[in-house]
C-alpha positions as CSV (number, residue, x, y, z in Angstrom):
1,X,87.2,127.2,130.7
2,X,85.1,128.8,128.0
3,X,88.2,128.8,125.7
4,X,88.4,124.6,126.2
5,X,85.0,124.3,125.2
6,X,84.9,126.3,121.8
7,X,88.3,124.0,121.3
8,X,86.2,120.7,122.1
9,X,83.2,121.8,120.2
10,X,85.0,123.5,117.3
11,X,87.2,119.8,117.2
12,X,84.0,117.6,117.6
13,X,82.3,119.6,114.4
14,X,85.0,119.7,112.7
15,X,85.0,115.5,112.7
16,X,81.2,115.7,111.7
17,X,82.3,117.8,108.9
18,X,84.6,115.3,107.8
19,X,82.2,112.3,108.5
20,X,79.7,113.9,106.3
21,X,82.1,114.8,103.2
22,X,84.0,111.9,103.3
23,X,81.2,108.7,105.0
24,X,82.1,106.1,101.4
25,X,85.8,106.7,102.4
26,X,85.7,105.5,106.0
27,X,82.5,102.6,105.2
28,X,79.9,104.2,107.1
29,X,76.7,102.5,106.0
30,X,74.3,105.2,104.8
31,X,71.6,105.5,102.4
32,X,73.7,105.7,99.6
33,X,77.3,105.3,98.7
34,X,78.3,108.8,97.7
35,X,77.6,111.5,99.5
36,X,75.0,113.6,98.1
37,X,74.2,117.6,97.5
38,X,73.1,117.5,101.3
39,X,75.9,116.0,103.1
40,X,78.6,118.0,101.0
41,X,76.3,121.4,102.2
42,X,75.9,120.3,105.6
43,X,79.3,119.0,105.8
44,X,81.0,122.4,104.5
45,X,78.7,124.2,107.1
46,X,80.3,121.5,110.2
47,X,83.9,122.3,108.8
48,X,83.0,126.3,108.9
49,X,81.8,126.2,112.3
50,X,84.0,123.9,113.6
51,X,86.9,126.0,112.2
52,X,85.4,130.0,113.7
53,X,84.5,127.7,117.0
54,X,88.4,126.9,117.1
55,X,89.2,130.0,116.2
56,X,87.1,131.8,118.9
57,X,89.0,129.6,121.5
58,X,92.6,130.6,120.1
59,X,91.8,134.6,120.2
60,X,89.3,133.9,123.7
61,X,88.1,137.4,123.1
62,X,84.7,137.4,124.2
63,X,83.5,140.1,126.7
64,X,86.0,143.0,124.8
């Protein structure tokens, strides 16, 4: 059960990472039109933790 959720989260932040990177390409109205020094940083941080989430639900090695 544990191992479906890190796979859910981990997919679900990696989408947010993507959204933030990549909002002019897919015409998300924001601010502005390119992303700026924020969303790239906070964006790189969604793809990172979305990626060890995914990761932690592949290896499901958590009380070891």
């Amino acid at each position: 059960m544990r191992a479906i959720m890190d796979y859910g989260m981990g997919i679900l932040m990696l989408v947010a990472g993507v959204l933030f990177l990549f909002h002019d390409k897919f015409n998300i109205p924001r601010g502005s039109e390119a992303p700026t020094l924020l969303d790239k940083f906070f964006g790189g941080l969604c793809l990172l933790y979305g990626s060890w989430r995914v990761y932690r639900g592949y290896k499901k090695n958590y009380f070891k």
